[in-house]
C-alpha positions, 0 to 999 in steps of 0.5 A: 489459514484464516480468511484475511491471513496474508497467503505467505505473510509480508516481511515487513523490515523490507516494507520499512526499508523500502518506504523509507528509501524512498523518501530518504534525500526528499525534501518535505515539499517532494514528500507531500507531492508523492503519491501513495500509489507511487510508493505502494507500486515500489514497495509492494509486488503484484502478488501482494494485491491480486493475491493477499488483497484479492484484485483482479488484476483489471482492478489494481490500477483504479484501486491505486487511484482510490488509495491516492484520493483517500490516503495521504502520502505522508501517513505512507512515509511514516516508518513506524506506521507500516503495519496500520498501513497494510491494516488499512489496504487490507480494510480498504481493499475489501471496501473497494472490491464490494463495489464490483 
């Protein structure tokens, strides 16, 4: 397995399905107050962060608050950007576990 290799892969039409349930019925003002970390919790299991981005479990939640400061909610909303969306986590997950 190569070094940034999610362990068991993502199954990425649900990542699709999932962000655009929730913002399917949304206005564009409810759109632009979510919160990535509100759509990240929904989409993405805790697996997905301590094991394929390697957080401590201690360290998800100030991650999310990173990824809230840094990312716009609507590059998330964008279905057909979820693979430069698990691309920048991947990115940002390691920038942010190099501070520890």
């Amino acid at each position: 397995m190569k070094k940034d290799q999610l362990t068991n892969g993502l199954n990425v039409i649900n990542v699709v399905k999932l962000i655009a349930k929730m913002v399917i019925g949304k206005t564009e003002e409810e759109k632009n107050n979510l919160k990535p970390s509100e759509i990240l919790l929904y989409v993405f299991d805790d697996d997905f962060f301590t094991r394929d981005l390697k957080l401590k479990d201690d360290q998800v939640v100030g991650f999310l608050e990173h990824i809230d400061k840094n990312l716009p909610s609507q590059k998330l909303l964008k279905v057909d950007k979820q693979f430069e969306l698990i691309d920048y986590l991947i990115s940002e997950s390691q920038s942010y576990r190099a501070q520890f």
